[in-house]
C-alpha distance (Angstrom), angle and dihedral (degrees) to the residues before:
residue distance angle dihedral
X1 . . .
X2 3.60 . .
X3 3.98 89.3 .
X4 4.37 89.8 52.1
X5 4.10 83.9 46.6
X6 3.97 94.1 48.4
X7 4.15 84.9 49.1
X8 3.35 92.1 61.9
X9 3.20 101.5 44.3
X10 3.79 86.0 57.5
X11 3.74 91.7 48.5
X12 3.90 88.3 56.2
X13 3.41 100.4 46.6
X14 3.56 104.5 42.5
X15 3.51 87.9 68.5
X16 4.12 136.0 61.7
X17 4.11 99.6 -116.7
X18 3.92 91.7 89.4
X19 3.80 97.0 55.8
X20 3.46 91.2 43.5
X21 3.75 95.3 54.0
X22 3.54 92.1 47.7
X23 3.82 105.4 45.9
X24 3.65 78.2 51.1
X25 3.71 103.6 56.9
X26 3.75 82.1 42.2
X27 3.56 94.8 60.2
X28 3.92 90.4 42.0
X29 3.48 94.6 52.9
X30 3.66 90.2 42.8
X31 3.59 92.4 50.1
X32 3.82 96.2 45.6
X33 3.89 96.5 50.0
X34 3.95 81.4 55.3
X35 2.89 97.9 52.1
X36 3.84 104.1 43.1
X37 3.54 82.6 47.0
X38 3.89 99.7 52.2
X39 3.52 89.5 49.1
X40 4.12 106.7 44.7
X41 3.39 113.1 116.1
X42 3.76 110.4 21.6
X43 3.79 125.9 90.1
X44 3.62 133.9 -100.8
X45 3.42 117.6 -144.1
X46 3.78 94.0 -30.2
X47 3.72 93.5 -55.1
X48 3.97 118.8 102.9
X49 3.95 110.0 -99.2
X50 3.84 131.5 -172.9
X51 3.51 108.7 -3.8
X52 3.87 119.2 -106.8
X53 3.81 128.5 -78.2
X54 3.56 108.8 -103.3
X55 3.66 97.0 41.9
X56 3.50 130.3 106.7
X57 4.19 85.8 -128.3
X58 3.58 88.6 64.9
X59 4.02 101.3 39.5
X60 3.86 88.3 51.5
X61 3.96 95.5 60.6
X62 3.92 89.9 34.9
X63 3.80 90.4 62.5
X64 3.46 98.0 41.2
X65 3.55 91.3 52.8
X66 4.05 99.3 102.3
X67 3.46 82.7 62.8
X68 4.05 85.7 77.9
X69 3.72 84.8 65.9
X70 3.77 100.0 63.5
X71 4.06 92.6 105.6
X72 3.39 93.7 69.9
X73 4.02 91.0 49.1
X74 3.97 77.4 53.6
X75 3.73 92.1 54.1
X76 3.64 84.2 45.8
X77 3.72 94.5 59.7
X78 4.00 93.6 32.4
X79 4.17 87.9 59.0
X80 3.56 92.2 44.7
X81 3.94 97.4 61.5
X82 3.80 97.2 23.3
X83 3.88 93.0 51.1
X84 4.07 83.4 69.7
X85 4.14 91.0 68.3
X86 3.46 89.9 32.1
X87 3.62 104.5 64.5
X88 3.90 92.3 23.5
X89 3.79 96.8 -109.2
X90 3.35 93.5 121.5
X91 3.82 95.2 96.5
X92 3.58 102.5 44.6
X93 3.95 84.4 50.9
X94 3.83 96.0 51.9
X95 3.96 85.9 50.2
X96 3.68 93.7 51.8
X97 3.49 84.6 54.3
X98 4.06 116.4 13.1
X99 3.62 94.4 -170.9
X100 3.87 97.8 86.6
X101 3.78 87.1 -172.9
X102 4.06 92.9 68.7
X103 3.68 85.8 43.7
X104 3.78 99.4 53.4
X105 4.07 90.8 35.7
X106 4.09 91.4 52.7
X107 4.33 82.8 49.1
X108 3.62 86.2 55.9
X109 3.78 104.6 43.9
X110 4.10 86.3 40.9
X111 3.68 97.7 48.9
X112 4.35 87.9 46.5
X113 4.13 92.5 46.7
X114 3.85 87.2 47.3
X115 3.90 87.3 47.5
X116 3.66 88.3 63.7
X117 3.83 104.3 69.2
X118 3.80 86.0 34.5
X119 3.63 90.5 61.6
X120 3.94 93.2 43.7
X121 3.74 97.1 53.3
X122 4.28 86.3 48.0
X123 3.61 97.4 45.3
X124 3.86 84.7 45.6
X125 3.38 94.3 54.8
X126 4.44 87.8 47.6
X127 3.58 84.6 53.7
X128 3.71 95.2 49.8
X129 3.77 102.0 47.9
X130 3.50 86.9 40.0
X131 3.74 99.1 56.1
X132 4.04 96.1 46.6
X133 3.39 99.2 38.2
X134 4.10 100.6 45.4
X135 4.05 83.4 37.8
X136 4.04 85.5 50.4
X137 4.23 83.6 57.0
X138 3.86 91.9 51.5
X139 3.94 101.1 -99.3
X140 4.16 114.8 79.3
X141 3.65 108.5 -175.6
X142 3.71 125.9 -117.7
X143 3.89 123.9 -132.6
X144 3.56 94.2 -120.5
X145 4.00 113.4 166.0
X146 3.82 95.8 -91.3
X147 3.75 90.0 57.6
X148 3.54 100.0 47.4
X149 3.89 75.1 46.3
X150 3.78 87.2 62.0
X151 3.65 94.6 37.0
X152 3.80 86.2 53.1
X153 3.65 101.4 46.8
X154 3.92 90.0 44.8
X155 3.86 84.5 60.2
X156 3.47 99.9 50.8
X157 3.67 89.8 50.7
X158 3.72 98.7 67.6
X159 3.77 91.5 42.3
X160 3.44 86.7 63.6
X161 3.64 100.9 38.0
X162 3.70 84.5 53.8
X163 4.19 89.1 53.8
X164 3.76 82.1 46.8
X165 3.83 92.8 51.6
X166 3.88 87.2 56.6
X167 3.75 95.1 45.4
X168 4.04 91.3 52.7
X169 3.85 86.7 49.8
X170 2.99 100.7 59.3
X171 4.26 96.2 46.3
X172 3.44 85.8 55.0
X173 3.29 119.7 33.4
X174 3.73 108.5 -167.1
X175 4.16 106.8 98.9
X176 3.83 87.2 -146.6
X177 3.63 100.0 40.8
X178 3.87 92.5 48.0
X179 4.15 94.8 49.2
X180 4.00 95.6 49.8
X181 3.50 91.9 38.9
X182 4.10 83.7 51.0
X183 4.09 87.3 50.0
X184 3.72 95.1 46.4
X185 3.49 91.2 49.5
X186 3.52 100.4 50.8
X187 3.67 102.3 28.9
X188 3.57 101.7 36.0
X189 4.03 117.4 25.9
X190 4.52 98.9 29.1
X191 4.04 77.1 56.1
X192 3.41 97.9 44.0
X193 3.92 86.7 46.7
X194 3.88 101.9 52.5
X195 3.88 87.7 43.5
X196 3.77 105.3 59.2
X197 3.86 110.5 66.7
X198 3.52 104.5 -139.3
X199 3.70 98.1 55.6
X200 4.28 93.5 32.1
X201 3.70 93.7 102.2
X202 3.44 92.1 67.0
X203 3.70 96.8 57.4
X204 4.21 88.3 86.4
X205 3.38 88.2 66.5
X206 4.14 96.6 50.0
X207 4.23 117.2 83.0
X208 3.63 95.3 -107.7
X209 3.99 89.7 54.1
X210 3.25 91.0 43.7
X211 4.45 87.5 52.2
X212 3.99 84.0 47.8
X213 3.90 89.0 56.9
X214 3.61 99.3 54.4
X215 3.55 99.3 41.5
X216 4.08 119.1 21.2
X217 3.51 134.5 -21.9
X218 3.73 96.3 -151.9
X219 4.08 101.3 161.7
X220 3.85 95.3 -17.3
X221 3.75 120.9 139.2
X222 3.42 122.2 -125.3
X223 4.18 109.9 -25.9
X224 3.73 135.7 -163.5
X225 3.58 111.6 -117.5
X226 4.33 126.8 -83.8
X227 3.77 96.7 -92.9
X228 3.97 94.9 33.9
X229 3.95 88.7 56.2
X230 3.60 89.0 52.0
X231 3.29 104.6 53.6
X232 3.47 89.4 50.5
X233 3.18 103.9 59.9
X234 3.64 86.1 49.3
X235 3.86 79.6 60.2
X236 3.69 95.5 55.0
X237 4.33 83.6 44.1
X238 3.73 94.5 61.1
X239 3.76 103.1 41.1
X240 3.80 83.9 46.4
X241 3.59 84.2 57.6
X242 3.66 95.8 41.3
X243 3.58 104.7 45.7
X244 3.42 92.2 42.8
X245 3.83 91.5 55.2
X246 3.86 92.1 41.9
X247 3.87 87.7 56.2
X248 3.73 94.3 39.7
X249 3.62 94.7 67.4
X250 3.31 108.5 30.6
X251 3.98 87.9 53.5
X252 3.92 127.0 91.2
X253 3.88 107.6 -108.2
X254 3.51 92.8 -147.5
């Protein structure tokens, strides 16, 4: 196992996609914290917006803010199974290594423990922008225990999202396919979910409510609690995982 998970570590890092994804969830949560940060406290269009710097409001969706860069830890994973079929190395990996079901577990494990660091260096760079800029307005925050909660709980979310990333790679297949079904999904039917009424209460139950429970519920409808958001999206993690792994050995390779 630990020989599959060092392979594909070398097959991620011997190319450019990694540094790519990471400068940009850098720069996204960079950019976000900015901006969240610029704007909290004033009005928009006569309604009240982000809450005010200094608050704990406004501290809570700051910190959870790297949590808004969890797609591209999806991409991550979604590349790092689909780029098998993609450039046709898919057989000559499943001969190294005829038990598909070692392969696809060693993906899995790699693409979490490389999620790790990734999610470090982005909730690092959150805490950084954070720090200067809400210390530039008068107000630094401190990193009291529910913050590092945040922090923590922002982290684990693109570990997982990066486990899912593999898991929806390998159901699918097709690298393209699997990342704009991916955006659709999460940028396009979760919103259109928590903004219709009649189908809202549902939205708990989806990924991205269960993200909004663990770290801030910022304009969310109604959310399951901290811990109950987390272990769901552990849920959604393992039969990612699973179904992906089911799939990926009972399907042809070719």
């Amino acid at each position: 196992m630990i020989s599959l998970m060092r392979a594909e570590w070398a097959k991620l890092f011997t190319t450019r996609v990694w540094i790519g994804l990471l400068i940009g969830a850098c720069v996204m949560a960079g950019g976000f914290a900015a901006l969240f940060t610029g704007l909290a406290g004033q009005e928009q269009n006569g309604q009240p917006g982000i809450p005010a710097v200094g608050t704990q409001q406004y501290e809570t969706l700051a910190f959870s803010v790297p949590a808004n860069t969890s797609v591209l830890l999806l991409i991550l994973g979604v590349i790092g199974m689909t780029q098998e079929y993609r450039h046709r190395t898919a057989t000559p990996t499943f001969l190294t290594e005829p038990r598909r079901g070692r392969v696809i577990i060693a993906k899995l494990i790699a693409y979490a423990l490389v999620a790790v660091p990734f999610a470090l260096v982005i909730v690092a760079v959150d805490v950084l922008v954070v720090m200067i800029y809400a210390g530039a307005r008068g107000a630094a925050p401190s990193l009291s225990a529910g913050n590092l909660q945040t922090l923590g709980a922002s982290g684990l979310v693109l570990v997982v999202f990066a486990v899912i990333g593999v898991g929806v790679g390998a159901l699918l297949r097709n690298q393209v396919a699997a990342i704009v079904g991916a955006l659709v999904y999460l940028y396009v039917v979760e919103p259109i979910v928590s903004g219709i009424g009649a189908i809202q209460a549902a939205y708990k139950w989806l990924p991205g409510g269960a993200v909004q429970a663990m770290t801030s519920d910022f304009q969310a409808p109604e959310l399951l609690r901290p811990w109950q958001g987390g272990l769901l999206l552990l849920g959604y993690g393992l039969v990612a995982a699973l179904v992906g792994t089911l799939i990926a050995v009972r399907r042809d390779v070719t």
